[in-house]
N, C-alpha and C positions, 0 to 999 in steps of 0.2 A: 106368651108370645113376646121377642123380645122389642120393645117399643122404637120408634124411628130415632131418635135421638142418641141410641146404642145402635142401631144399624150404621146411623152416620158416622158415628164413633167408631166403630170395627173396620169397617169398610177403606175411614180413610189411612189403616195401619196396616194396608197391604198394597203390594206395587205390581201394577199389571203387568202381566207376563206376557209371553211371545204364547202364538195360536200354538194347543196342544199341551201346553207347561202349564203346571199349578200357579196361582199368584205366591208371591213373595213375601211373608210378614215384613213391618219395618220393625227398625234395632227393636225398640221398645218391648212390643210384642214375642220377638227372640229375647230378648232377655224372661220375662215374666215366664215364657214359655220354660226354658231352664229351669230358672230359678223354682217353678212347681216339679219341674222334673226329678230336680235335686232335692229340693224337702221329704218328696215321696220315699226317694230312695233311702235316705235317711233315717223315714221311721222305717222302713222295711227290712233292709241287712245290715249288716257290721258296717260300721264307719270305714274303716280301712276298704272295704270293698268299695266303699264311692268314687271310680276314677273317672275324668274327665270324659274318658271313653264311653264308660255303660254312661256317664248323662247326656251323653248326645247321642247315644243309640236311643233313651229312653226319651229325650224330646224328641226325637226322628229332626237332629240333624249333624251335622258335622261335626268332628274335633273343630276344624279349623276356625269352624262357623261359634263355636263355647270361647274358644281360645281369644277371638276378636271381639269377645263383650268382656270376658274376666281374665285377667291377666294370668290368673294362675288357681291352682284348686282349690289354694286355701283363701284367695278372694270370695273364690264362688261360693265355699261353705260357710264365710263369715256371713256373706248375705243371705243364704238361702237359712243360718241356723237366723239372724236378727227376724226373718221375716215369719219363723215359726216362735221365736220367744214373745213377741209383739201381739200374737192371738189369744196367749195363755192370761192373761189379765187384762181387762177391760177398760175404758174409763167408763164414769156415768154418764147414762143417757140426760141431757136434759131437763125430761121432765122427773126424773129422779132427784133432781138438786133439792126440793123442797122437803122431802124427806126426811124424819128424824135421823139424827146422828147414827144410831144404830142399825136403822136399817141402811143407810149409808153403805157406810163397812163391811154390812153384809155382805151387800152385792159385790161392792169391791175385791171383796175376800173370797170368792168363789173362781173356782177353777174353771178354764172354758179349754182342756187341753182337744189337742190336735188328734186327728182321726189315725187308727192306726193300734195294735197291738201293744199292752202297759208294758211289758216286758222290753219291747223295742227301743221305745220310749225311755224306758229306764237304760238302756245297756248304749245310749246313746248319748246321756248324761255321765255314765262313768269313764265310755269312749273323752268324750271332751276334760271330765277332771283327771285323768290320768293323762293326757296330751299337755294340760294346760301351760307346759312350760314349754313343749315342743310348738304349738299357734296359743301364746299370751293374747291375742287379738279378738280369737274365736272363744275363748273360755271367756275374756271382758265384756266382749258384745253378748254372749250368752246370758251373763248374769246382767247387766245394767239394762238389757229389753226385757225379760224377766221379770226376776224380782227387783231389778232398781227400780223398774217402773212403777210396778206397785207400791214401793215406798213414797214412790214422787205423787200417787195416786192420793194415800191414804195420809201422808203429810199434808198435803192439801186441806183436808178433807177438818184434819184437828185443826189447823190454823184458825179455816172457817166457824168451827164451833167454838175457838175461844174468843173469839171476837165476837159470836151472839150471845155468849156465855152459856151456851150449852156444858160447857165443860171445863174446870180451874185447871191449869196447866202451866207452869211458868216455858216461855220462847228457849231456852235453854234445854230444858227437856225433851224437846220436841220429838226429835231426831231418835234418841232412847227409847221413848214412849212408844213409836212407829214401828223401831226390832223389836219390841218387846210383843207386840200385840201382834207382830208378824210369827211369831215363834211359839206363841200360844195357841194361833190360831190353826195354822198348817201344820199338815204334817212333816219332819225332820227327814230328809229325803236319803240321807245318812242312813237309817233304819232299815229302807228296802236296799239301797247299795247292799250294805252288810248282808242283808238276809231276805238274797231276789225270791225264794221259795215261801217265805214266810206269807200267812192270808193278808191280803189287802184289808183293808178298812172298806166298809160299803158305804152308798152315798149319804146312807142316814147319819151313819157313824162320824163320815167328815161333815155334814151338817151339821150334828148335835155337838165337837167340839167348836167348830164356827162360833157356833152361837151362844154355848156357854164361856167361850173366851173372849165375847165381844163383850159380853154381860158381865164379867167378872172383873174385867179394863172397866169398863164404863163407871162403875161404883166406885173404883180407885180415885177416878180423878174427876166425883163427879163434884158439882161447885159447892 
């Protein structure tokens, strides 16, 4: 049930209507409203096929009404691709901070992708790198919510342990050490581009490189 604090909260992001007429979302609400509209669509068909049109068929509202929150289509897909790259890598929770370095990483290094068919998801990735010079905007926001973030994650994360002396590292390398262990760790996405048919990895398989690339980093640079 959802508690009164989210009722007040919902409640006050709609505008009374005239007797007979649905109430009104405010902008906010219309935007978020798109913006899940548009993600969905996204994993679901061809890129090309996203027009402004079907997302405001598929939020049940207007072109006009899409048009007055995002200036143009390729605003709406920079935000709606930032808000799908931003779920794919997590920060830690918390009470994970105290955690050994390793298991750190872990977590950090684990995939949380978006709902939705791998295929989609993939052909939606090579939609954007083959655009990337048609929207420069949508291909950078793709990668810097992403995997930038990640790096900005898991750089963190060595600063922190060379300063406890979990780990020898010289400031210089940082950065290096960060792709390095990103690219050991994950899989080269380049692989399934080239060869969409080819068997996936299962989740043991990406687990057990995880975890053999964090362990085989760790003794590199251990103090």
């Amino acid at each position: 049930m959802m508690s009164d604090n989210k009722l007040k909260k919902n409640s006050s992001c709609f505008v009374k209507a005239r007797r007979g007429r649905p109430p009104q979302m405010c902008l906010a609400a219309r935007e978020a409203a798109i913006l899940r509209a548009t993600a969905q669509l996204l994993l679901e068909i061809p890129f090309d096929d996203v027009t402004m049109s079907l997302v405001a068929r598929t939020a049940g509202m207007s072109k006009r009404t899409v048009y007055e929150i995002f200036k143009s289509r390729e605003d709406l897909l920079v935000r709606a691709v930032i808000n799908l790259a931003r779920t794919i890598f997590l920060p830690l929770k918390a009470e994970d901070a105290k955690r050994p370095l390793s298991e750190r990483l872990s977590l950090l290094l684990r995939f949380n992708a978006p709902s939705g068919e791998d295929m989609n998801k993939l052909e939606l990735l090579r939609s954007v790198i083959a655009k990337a010079q048609t929207y420069p905007v949508l291909a950078h926001e793709l990668y810097t919510s992403g995997r930038g973030t990640l790096v900005g994650f898991v750089r963190a994360e060595l600063e922190s342990a060379i300063a406890s002396g979990e780990i020898s590292l010289p400031q210089g390398d940082i950065d290096m050490a960060v792709e390095i262990l990103l690219d050991m760790a994950l899989e080269n996405p380049l692989t399934r581009l080239l060869q969409p048919h080819a068997q996936q990895p299962s989740d043991l398989e990406v687990e057990r490189r995880r975890e053999f690339a964090i362990a085989m980093f760790l003794r590199g640079i251990a103090p």
